[in-house]
C-alpha positions in Angstrom: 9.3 2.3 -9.3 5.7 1.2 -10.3 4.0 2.3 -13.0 0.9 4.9 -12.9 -2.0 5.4 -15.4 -2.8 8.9 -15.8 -6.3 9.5 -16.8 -7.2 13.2 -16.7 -10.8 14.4 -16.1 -13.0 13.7 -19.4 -10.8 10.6 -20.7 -12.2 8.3 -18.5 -13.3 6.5 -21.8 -10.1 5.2 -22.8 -9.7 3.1 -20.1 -13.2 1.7 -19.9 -13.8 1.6 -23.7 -10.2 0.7 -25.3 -8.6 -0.7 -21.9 -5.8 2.0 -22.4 -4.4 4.8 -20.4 -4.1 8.6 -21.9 -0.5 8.3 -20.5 1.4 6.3 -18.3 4.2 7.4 -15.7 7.0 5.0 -15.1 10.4 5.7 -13.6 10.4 9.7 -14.2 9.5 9.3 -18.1 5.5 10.2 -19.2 4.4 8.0 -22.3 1.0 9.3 -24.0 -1.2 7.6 -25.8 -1.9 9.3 -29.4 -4.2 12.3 -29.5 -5.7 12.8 -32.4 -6.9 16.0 -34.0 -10.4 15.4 -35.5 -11.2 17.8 -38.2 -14.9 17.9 -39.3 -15.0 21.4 -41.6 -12.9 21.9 -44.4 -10.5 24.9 -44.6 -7.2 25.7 -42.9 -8.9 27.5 -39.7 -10.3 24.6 -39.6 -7.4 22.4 -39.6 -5.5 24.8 -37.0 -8.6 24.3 -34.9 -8.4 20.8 -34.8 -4.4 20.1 -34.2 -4.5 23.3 -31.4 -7.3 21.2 -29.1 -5.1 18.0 -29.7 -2.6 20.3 -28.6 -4.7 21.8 -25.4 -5.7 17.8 -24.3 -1.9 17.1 -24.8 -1.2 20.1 -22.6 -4.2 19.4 -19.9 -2.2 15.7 -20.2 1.0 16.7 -19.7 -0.5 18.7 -16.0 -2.1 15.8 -15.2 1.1 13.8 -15.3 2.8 16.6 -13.2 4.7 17.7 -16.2 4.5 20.3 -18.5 5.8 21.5 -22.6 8.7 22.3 -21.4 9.8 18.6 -20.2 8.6 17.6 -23.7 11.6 14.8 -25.2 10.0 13.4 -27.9 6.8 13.9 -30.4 5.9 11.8 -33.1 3.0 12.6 -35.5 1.0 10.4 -38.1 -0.7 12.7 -40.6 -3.2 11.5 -43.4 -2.1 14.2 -45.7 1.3 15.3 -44.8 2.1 17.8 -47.5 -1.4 19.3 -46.5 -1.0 19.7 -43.0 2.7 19.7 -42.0 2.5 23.7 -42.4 -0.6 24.5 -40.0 0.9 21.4 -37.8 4.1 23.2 -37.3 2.6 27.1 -37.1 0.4 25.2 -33.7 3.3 23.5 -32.3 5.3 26.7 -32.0 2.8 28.2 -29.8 2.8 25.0 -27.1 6.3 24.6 -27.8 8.6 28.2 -27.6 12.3 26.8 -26.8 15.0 27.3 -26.3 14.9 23.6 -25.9 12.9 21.6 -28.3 12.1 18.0 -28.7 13.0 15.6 -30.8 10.2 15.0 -33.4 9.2 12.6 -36.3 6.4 12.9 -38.7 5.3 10.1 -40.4 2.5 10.0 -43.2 -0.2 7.4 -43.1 -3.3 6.4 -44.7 -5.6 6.2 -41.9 -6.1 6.9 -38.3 -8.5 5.5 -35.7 -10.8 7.9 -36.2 -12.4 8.9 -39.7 -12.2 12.4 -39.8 -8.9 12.3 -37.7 -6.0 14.3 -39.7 -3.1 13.9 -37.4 -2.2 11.9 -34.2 0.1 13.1 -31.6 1.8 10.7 -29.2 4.5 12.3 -27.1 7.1 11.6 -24.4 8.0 13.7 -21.4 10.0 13.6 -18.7 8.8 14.3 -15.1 8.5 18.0 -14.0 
């Protein structure tokens, strides 16, 4: 089965600026890049703000791809701080994510992310709708 590149409308940057795809489709599995939430104000609504849009591009991915939460396998997050954003990280991923079935899921605490202000990044796996 060939692979696809799945490049949903307003992430035609990736590929033209960082030669990467937002996801790629391959055998009935969807593999997406990192999406990182970008937090520019301080404060926890703030925070929630910032991981629920990396959650809404994950979603508008996931369409895209012909998928959708509930085909959802894996997630793996990087977080800057995790102590100071696994709480509001988890509250916004119950609302994209309701069960009964959930995904397997790492969170891992770095130092840094691509960009600055990021807080976390988001890379998930799916499975064809």
């Amino acid at each position: 089965m060939p692979r696809e590149m799945i490049v949903p409308k307003g992430q035609g940057f990736a590929p033209k600026h960082f030669r990467m795809a937002p996801a790629a489709k391959a055998n009935g599995l969807i593999w997406m890049s990192g999406v990182v939430a970008d937090q520019r104000e301080p404060g926890e609504e703030a925070m929630d703000a910032a991981i629920d849009k990396a959650f809404a591009t994950i979603g508008n991915t996931l369409a895209e791809s012909g998928s959708g939460w509930e085909h959802v396998v894996e997630i793996v997050s990087y977080h800057t701080d995790l102590a100071g954003s696994i709480q509001t990280f988890m509250a916004v991923k119950d609302r994209y994510l309701t069960g009964p079935d959930f995904p397997a899921w790492t969170a891992i605490g770095t130092t840094a992310l691509a960009i600055p202000t990021g807080i976390v990044e988001i890379k998930i796996t799916a499975t064809e709708a």
